[in-house]
N, C-alpha and C positions, 0 to 999 in steps of 0.2 A: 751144279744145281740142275734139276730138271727143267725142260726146255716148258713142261705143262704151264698151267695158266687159268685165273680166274678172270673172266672179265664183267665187269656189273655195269650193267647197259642202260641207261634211260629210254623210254618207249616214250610215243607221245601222245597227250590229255584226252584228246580229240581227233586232231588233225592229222591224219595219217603224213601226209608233208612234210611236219614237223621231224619225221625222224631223220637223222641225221645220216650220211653218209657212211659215217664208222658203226652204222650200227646196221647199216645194210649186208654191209663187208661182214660183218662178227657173224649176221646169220647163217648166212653162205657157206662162211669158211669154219664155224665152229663144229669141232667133234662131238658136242654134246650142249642141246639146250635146255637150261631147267627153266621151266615158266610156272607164274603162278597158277596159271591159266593154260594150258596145251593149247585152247581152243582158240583163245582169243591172240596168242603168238602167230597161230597157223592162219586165222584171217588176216593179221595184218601183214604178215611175206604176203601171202596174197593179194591184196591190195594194193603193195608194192611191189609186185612183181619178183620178189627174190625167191630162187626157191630155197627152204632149210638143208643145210647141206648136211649135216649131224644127226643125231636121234636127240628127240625130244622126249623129253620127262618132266611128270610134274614135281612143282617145288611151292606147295602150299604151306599155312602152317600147320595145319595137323601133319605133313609127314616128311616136312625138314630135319627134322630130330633123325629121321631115320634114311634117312636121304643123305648124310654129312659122310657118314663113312665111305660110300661107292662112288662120291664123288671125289670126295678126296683123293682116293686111290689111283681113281682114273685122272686127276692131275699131276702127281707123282709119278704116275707111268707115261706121261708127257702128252696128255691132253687136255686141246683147250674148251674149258667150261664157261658157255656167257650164261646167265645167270638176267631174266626178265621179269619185271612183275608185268598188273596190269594196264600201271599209265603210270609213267613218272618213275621216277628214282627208284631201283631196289634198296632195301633195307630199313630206307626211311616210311617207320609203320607198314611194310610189306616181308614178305620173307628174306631168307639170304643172310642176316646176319650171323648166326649160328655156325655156315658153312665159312663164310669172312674168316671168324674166328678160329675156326680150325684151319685153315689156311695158312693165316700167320704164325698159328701154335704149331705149324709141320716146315713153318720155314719157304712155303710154296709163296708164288708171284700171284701180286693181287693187282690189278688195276683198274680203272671207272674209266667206258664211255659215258661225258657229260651230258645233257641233255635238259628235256623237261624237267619240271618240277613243279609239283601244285602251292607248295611251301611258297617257294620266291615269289611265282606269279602271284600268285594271289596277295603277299608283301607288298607287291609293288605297285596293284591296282586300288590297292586300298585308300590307297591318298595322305597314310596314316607314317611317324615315325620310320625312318625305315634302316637306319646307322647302326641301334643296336634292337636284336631282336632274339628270342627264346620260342623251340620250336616245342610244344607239350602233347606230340601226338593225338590219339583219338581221346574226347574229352570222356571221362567215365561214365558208364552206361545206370548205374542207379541213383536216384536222386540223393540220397548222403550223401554217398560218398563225390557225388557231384558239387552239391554245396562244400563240401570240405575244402575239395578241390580249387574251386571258384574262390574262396575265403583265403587261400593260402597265396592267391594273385595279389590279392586288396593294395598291397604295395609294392609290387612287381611295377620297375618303371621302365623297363623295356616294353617294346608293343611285343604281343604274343600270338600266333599262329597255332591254331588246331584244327583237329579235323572233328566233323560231325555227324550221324545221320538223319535224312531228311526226319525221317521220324521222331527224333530225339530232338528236333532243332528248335520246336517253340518251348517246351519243357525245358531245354540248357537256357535259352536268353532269357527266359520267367526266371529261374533260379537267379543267373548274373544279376540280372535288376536286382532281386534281392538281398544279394553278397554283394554288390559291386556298386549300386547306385544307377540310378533309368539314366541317370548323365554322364555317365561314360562311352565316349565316343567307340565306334567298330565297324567293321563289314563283313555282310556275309557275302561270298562269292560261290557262284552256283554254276555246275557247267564251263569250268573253265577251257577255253579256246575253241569250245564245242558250239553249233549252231545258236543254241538255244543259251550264251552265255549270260550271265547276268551280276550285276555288282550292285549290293544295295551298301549305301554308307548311311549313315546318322547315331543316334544316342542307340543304347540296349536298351530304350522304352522303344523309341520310335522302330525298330527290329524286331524287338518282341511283338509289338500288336503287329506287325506286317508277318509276322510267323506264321500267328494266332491261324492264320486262314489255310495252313500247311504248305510244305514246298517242296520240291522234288527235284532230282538232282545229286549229282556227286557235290559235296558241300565242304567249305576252307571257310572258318571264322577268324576275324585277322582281329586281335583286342589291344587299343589303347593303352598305351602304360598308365599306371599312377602320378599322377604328380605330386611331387615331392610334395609333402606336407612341412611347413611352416612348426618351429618347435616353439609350443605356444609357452613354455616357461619363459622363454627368452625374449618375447615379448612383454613380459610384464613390466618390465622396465620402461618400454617406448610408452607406455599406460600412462604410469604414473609422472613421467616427464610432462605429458600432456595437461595432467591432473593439476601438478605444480604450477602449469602455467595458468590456471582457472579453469580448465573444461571438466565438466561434468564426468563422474567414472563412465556412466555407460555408453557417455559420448564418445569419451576416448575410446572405449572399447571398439566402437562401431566403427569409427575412424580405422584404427589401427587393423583391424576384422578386413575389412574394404581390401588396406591394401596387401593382403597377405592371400592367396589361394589357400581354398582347404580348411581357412578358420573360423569358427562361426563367433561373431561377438559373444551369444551367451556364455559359448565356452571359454572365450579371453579373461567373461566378468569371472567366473567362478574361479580361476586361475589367479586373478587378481583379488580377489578373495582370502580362498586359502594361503595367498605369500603372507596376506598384511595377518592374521590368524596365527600363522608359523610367528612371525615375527615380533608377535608380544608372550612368545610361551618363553617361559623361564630358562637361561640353560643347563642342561643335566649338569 
């Protein structure tokens, strides 16, 4: 096997500090750096003081697609390729995937310096679930297909992580409120690890109107899972137990509504309703 090599480096948010050790080393020593950015690569050796020891090329995504075959080749002939976006994780919603994949499709060595992530941080400043979670990159840029999108969470009970632009930010949480409900808990995280960091938590009302006024910033929305909803057939039962023992239907309703998240009494009444309804129809 060829001694070549990919290596996928995390760069860090903000804080030039942050970068790690192994990624000091990869710039140094690597034959070839693709950045998403040339510019923003070359300021940060600089600021760290390494100098790039390889040729730098860019690796954006308009010209990955065309970038995958010279890179490829040049790690078959036994060079190593690190592989940077502009903060955080390659691949994840930045370039580099494409070349991954022909990598592994040529049999070539693939490995990850660890590093940053806006994804986790922001997970984990959120205050919110954090055991199991689903990451749904950038949220869609037109309002349909945004609400589609949004609509297709409604029972997602994993907390969910995306990314957003500041400009699109008060127009997605307007939408959520309206696919999701203003009491669904989330955070927007602004500037992560950068001076000017910011984490606002509360309800998609209470986010939305603090939107309302614009925000600016590299931006990570971290969203509350669903809570499992309550399957209200199978309360009809606890109803009419109640019933039986003398309470009032709609009292039981309320009653049993109380202790269930997600149910609303009127919905139990109607539920209880239609069973007793079913239950005098004739059988086919």
């Amino acid at each position: 096997m060829t001694s070549g090599r990919l290596l996928l480096a995390a760069t860090p948010l903000g804080q030039p500090s942050d970068a790690s050790p192994r990624l000091l080393d990869a710039l140094a020593r690597a034959d070839v750096v693709a950045a998403e950015d040339t510019r923003r690569i070359r300021n940060l050796a600089k600021t760290l003081d390494v100098p790039i020891g390889g040729r730098v090329v860019s690796l954006f995504d308009r010209v990955e697609a065309l970038r995958v075959g010279s890179l490829v080749e040049a790690i078959s002939a036994g060079a190593t390729v690190l592989v940077v976006s502009d903060a955080g994780m390659p691949v994840i919603s930045d370039p580099g995937y494409r070349l991954v994949a022909a990598c592994v499709e040529a049999g070539l060595a693939v490995t990850c310096l660890p590093g940053p992530s806006a994804v986790t941080t922001a997970l984990v400043l959120s205050g919110l679930p954090s055991e199991k979670f689903c990451f749904e990159g950038f949220a869609p840029r037109r309002g349909s297909a945004r609400r589609s999108w949004l609509a297709s969470l409604a029972d997602e009970q994993r907390t969910c992580v995306f990314f957003e632009s500041p400009r699109r930010l008060a127009a997605c949480l307007r939408d959520a409120v309206a696919e999701l409900g203003g009491q669904r808990r989330a955070a927007v995280c602004r500037e992560l690890t950068k001076v000017h960091e910011e984490v606002r938590r509360g309800s998609l009302e209470e986010l939305s109107d603090w939107a309302s006024g614009g925000v600016l910033g590299e931006i990570t929305v971290v969203l509350a899972g669903a809570i499992p909803q309550a399957d209200v057939p199978s309360l009809v039962g606890e109803v009419e137990k109640l019933v039986a023992a003398g309470i009032r239907v709609k009292d039981a309703c309320s009653e049993v509504a109380a202790a269930n998240d997600g149910v609303r009494s009127r919905q139990l009444y109607d539920a209880v309703l239609l069973a007793r309804r079913e239950a005098e129809l004739p059988a086919p």
